[in-house]
C-alpha positions in Angstrom: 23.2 12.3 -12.9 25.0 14.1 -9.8 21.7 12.2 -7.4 22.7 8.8 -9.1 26.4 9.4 -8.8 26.1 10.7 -5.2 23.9 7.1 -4.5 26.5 5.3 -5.9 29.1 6.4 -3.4 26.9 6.1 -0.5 25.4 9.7 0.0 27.5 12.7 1.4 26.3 11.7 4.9 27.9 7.8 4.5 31.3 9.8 4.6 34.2 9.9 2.6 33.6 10.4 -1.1 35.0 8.4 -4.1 36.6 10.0 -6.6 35.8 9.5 -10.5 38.5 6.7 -11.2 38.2 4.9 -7.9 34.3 4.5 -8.8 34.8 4.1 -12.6 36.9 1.2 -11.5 34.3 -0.4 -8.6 31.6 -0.1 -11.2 33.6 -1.6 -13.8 34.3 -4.1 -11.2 30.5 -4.6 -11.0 29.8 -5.5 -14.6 28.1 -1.7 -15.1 28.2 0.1 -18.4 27.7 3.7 -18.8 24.3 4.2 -21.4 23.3 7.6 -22.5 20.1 8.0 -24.4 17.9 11.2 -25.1 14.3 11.1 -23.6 11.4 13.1 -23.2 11.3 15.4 -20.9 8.1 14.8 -19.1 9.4 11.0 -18.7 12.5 12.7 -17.6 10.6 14.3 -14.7 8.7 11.5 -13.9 11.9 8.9 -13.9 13.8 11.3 -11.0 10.3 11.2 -8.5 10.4 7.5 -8.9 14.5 7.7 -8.7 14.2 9.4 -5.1 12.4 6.7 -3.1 14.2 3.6 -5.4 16.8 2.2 -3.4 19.2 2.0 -6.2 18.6 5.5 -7.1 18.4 6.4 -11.0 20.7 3.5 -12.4 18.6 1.0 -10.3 15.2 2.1 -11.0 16.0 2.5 -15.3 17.8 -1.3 -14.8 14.3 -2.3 -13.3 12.1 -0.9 -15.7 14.0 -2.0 -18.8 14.4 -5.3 -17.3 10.5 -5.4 -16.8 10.1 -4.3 -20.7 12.4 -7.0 -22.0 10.2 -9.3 -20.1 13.6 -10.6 -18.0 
C-alpha cells in the first residue's frame, strides 16, 4: 500500500508530497475507487514483483489484470 501510495504522488524523489485529502480528492477527481479484498499470500508476493517494474505501480498493474480477466 505505502509503494502504491508513494507512485501515486510521484515518488519521494519527484518532490513535494501530497497529503491524504489533497490525493483522496485528485483520485476522486480521476474516477478511482478504493477496493480492498483478502488474497493469498503467495499471489500477494508475486502481485508486488510484478507491481515494481509496472508503470502504474500496484493500482495499475491489479486494473490491468482484472481488466484482462473480464475480457475488457
Amino acid at each position: 500500500m505505502k509503494h502504491a501510495a508513494a507512485t501515486r504522488a510521484g515518488g519521494v524523489a519527484q518532490g513535494a508530497k501530497i497529503d491524504r485529502r489533497e490525493q483522496r480528492k485528485l483520485d476522486q477527481q480521476a474516477g478511482l475507487v478504493p477496493f480492498a479484498c483478502k488474497l493469498d499470500g503467495k499471489l500477494v508476493t508475486r502481485l508486488q514483483e510484478l507491481a515494481k517494474d509496472h508503470p502504474g505501480g500496484m493500482s495499475g498493474l491489479l486494473a490491468e489484470v482484472v481488466e484482462k480477466g473480464l475480457g475488457e
